[in-house]
VOGUVEX-101472 format. One record per residue: residue number from 0; residue in one letter; chain; x, y, z of N, C-alpha, C in turn. Coordinates in steps of 0.1 Angstrom, whole numbers. Each point is the difference from the previous one (the first is absolute). Layout:
REM residues N
  seq  type  mol   n.xx   n.yy   n.zz  ca.xx  ca.yy  ca.zz   c.xx   c.yy   c.zz
  NUM     A    A      X      Y      Z      X      Y      Z      X      Y      Z
...
This chain:
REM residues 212
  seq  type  mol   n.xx   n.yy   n.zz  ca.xx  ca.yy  ca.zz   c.xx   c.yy   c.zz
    0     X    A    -39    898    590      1    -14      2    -10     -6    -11
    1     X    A      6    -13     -6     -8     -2    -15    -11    -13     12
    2     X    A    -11      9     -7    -16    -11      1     10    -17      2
    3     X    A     -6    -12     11      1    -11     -3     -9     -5     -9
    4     X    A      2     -7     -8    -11     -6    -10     -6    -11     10
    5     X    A     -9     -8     -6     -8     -6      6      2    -13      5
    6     X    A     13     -5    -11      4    -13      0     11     -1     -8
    7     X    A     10     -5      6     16     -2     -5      0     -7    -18
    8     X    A     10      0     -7     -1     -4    -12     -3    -15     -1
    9     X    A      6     -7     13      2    -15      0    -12     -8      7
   10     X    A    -10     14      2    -15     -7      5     -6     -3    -13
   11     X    A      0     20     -4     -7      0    -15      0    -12    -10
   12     X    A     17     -4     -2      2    -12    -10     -9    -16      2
   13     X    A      5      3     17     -2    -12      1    -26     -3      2
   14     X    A     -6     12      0    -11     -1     -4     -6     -2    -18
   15     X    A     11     10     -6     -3      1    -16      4    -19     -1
   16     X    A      7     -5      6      5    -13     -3     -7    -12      3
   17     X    A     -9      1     10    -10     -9      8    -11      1    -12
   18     X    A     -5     13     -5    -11      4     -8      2     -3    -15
   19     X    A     11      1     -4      6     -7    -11     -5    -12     -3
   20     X    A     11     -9     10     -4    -14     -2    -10     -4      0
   21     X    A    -11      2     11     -9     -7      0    -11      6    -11
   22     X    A     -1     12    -11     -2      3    -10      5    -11     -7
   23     X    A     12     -1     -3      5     -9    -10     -2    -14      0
   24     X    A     -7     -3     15      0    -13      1    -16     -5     -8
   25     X    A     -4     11     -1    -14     -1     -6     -2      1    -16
   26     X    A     12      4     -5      2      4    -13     -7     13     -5
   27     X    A     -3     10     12     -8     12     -3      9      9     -6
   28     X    A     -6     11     -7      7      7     -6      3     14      5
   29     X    A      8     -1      7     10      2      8      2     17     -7
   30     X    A      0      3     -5      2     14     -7    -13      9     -2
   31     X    A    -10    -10      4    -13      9      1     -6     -5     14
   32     X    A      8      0     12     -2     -8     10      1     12     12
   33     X    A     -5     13     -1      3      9     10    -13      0     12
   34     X    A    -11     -5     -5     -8     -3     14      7     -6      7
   35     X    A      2    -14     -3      8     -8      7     15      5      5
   36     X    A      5      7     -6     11      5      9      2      6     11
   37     X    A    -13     12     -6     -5     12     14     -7     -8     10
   38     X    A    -10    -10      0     -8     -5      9      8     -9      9
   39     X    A      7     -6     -9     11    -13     10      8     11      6
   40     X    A      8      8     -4      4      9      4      0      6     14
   41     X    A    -12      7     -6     -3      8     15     -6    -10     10
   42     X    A     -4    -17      3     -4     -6      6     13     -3      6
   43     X    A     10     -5     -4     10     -2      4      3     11     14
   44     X    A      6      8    -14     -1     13     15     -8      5     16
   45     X    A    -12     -4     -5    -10      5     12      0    -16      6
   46     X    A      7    -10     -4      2    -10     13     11     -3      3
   47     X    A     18      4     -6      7     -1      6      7     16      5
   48     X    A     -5      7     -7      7     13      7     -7     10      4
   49     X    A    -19     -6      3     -5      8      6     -3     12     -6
   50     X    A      0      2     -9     -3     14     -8    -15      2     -3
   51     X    A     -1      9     -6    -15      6     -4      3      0    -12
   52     X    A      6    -11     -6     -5      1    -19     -9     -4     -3
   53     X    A     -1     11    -12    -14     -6     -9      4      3    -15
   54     X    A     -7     -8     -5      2     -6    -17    -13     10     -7
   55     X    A      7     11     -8     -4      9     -8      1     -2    -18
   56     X    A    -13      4     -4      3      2    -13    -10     11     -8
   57     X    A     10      8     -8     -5      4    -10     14      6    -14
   58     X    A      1     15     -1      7      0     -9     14      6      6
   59     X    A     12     -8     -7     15      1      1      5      0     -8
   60     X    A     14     10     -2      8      4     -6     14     -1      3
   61     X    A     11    -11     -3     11      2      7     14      7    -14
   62     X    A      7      8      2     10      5     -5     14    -12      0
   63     X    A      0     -7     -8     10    -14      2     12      8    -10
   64     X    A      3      4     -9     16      5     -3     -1     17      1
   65     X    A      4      7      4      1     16      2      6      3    -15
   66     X    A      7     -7     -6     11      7    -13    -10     -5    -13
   67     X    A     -4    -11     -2     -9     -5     -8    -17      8      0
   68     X    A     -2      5     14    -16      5      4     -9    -17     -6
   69     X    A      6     -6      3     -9    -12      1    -12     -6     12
   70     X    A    -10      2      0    -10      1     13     -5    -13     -1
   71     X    A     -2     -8     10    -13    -10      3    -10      5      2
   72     X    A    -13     -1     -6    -13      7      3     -8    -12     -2
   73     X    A    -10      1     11    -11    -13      3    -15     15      2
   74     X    A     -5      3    -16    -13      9      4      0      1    -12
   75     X    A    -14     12     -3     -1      4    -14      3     18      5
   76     X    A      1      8    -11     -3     14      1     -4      3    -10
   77     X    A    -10     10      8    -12      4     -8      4     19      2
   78     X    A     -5      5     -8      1     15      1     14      6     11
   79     X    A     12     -7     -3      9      2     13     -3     -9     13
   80     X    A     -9     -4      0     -4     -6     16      2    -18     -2
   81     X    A      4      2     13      8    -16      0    -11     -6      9
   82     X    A     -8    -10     -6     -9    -12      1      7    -13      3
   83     X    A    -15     -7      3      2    -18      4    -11     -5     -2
   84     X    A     -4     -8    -10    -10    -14      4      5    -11      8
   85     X    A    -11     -8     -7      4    -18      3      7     -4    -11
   86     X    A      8      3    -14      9      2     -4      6      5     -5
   87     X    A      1     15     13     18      4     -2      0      6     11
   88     X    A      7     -7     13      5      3     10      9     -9      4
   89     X    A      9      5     15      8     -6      4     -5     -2     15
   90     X    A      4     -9      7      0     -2     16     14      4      5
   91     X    A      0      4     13      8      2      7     -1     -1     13
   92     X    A     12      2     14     -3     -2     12      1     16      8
   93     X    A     -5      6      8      1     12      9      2     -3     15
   94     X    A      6      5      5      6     -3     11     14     10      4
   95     X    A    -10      4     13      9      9      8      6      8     -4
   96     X    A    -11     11     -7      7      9    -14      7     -7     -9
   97     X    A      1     -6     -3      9    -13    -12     -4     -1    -12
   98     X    A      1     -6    -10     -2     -2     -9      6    -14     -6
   99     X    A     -8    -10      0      9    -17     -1     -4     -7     -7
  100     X    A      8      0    -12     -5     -4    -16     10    -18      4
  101     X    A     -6    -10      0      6    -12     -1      2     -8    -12
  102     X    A     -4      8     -9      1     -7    -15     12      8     -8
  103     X    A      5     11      1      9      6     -4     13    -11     -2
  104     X    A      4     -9      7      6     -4     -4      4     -9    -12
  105     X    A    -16     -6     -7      2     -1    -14     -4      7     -6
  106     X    A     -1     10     -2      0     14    -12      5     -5    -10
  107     X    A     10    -10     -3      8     -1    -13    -10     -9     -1
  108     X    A     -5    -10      5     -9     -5    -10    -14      1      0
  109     X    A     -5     12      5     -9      6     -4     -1      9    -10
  110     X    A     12      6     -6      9      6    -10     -2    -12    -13
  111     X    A      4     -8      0      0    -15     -8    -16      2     -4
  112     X    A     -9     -3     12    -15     -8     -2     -8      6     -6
  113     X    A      7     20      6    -14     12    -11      7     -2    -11
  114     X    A     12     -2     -5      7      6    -11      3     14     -3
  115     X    A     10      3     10      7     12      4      8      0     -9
  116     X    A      8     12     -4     11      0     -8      8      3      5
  117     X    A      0     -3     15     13      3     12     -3    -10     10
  118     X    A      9     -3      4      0     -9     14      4     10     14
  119     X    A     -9     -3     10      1     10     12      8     -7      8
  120     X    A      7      6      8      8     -6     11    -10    -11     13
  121     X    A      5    -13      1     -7     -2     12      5      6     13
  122     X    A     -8      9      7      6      2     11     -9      2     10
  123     X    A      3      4     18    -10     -1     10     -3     16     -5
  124     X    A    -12     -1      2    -13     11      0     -5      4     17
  125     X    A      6      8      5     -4      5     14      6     10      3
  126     X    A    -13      9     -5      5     16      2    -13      6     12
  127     X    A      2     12      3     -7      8      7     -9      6     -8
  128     X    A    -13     -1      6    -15      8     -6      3     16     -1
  129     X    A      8      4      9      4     13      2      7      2    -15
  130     X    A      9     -9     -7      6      8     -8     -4     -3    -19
  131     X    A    -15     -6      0     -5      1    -12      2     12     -8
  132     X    A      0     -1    -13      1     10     -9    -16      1      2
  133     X    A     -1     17     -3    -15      9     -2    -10     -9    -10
  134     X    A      4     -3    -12     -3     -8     -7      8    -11    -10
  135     X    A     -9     -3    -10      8    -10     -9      7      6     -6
  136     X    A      1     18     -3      6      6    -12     11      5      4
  137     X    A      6     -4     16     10      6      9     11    -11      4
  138     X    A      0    -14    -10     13     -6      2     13      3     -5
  139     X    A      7      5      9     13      3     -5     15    -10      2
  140     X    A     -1     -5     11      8    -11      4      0    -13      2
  141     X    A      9    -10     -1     -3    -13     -3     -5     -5     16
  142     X    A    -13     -3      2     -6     -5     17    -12     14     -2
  143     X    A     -1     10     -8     -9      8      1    -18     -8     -3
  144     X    A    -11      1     10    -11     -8     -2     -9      7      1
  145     X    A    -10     -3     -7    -16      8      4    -13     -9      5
  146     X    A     -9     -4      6     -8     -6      3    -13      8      3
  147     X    A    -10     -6     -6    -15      4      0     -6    -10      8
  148     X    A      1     -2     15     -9    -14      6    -17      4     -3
  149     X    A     -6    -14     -6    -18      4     -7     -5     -8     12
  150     X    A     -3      6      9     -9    -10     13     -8     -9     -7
  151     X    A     -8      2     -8    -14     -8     -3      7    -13     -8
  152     X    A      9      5    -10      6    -12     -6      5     -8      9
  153     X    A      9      4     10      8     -9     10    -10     -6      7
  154     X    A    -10      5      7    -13    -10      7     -4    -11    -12
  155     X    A     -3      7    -12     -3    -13     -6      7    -10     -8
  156     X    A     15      2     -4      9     -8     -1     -2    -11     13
  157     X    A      7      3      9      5     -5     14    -13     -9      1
  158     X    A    -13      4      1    -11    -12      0      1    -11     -8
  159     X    A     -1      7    -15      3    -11    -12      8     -7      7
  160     X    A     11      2      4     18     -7      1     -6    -10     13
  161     X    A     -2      6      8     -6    -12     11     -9     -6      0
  162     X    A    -15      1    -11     -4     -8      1     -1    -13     -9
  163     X    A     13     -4     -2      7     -6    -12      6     -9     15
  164     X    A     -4    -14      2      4     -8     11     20      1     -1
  165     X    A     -3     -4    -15     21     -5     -3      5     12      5
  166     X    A     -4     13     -7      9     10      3      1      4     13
  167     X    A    -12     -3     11      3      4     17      9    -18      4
  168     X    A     -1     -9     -3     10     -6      1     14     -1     -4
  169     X    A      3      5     -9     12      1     -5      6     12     10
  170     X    A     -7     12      2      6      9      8      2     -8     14
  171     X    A     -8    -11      4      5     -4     15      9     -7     -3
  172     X    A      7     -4    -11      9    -12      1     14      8      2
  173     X    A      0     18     -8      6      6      2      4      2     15
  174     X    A    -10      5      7      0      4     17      6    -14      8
  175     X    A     -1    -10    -10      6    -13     11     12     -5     -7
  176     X    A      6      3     -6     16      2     -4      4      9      2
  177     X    A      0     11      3      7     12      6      6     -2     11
  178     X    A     13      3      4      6      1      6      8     15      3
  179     X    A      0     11     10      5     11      0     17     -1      1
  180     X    A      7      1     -5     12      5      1      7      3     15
  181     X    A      7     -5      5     13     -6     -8     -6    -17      6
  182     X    A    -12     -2      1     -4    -14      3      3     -8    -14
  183     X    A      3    -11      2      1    -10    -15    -16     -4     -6
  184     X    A      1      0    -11    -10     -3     -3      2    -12    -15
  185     X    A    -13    -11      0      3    -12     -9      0      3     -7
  186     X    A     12     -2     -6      0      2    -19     -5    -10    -12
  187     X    A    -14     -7      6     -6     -5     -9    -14     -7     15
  188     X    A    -12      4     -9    -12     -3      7     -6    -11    -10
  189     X    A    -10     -4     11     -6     -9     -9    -13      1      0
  190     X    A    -12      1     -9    -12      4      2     -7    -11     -7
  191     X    A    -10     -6      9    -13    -10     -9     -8      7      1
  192     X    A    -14     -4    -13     -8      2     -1    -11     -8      1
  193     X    A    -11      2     -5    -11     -4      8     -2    -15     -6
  194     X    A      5     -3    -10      1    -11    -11     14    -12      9
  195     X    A      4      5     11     14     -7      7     11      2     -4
  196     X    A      2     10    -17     11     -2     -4      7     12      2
  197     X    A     18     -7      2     11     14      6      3      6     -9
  198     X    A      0     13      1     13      5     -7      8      7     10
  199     X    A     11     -2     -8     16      6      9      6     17     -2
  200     X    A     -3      6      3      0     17      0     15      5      2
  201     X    A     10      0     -5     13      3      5      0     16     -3
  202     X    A      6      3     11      5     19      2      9      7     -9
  203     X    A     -9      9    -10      6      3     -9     15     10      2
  204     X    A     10      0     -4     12      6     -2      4     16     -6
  205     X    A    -14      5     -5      0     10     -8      7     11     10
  206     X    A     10     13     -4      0      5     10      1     17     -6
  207     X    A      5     12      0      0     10     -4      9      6      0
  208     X    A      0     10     -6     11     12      0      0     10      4
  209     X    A     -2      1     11      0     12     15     -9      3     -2
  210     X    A     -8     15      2    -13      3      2      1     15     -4
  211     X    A    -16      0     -5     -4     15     -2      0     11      8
């Protein structure tokens, strides 16, 4: 009997979609925006579906075309060994043996922003911990991933990240637009700031092409 994943495709979308927007409503750059993915992310989760996520970072490796061997890599390697600082890692979400990448969905234009010479598929990222490749030198298949979680980096990212007033706000604006599925949820919020002035946050449309 195949593992249930953690969360149906039309949850996933509709989280990468809440976290989007209200990224874009800030004009953040959105392609180097994976704290913010994983953190809104896994908050989401641990208040509407009760999970034990938590928002991880250090070094990742995803296998995005099998025939090309085209890889996404967020680390350095040094002597064979796959590393992470404070600039070069990725965030991601863990849960329930899981693996829950919510930014995968723009890969193409994180593809565009490094200056890739390939564009990756956007697609949902939620695989089993169980079925990591041994390492980064062992991608063979297109969804094949490697991850190095650096504790110390992720404590001290995640502090940085919260003690940044906008950024733990903006994650609550996320947790108060969310709506779980198959509930309706507003396709446009409205957020003031501290100055009185609105802006209008409409739910972005971005969607994918099946999953890893």
């Amino acid at each position: 009997m195949k593992p249930k994943p953690v969360i149906p495709l039309s949850d996933y979308l509709r989280i990468f979609r809440v976290i989007k927007s209200v990224l874009d409503s800030v004009d953040a750059h959105t392609t180097h925006a994976c704290m913010f993915f994983s953190i809104a992310g896994a908050a989401i989760l641990r208040e509407y579906y009760k999970k034990d996520a938590m928002q991880i970072a250090g070094a990742a490796f995803y296998l995005v075309d099998g025939k090309q061997r085209n890889a996404m890599s967020f680390a350095t390697v040094s002597e064979g060994q796959a590393q992470s600082s404070d600039t070069a890692f990725h965030s991601w979400v863990q849960c329930d043996g899981y693996v829950i990448d919510f930014m995968t969905p723009i890969f193409p234009d994180v593809c565009v922003s490094s200056g890739h010479p390939f564009t990756a598929p956007g697609r949902m990222f939620q695989k089993r911990l169980s079925g990591m490749a041994p390492s980064h030198q062992h991608l063979y298949k297109e969804g094949d991933f490697y991850l190095v979680p650096n504790p110390e980096l992720t404590v001290d990212l995640r502090r940085s990240f919260l003690q940044k007033p906008a950024s733990a706000d903006l994650v609550n604006i996320c947790l108060h637009w969310y709506r779980k599925p198959p509930k309706p949820i507003l396709p446009e919020l409205h957020m003031q700031n501290d100055l009185g002035e609105v802006t209008q946050i409409k739910l972005s449309h971005v969607g994918v092409s099946g999953a890893w």
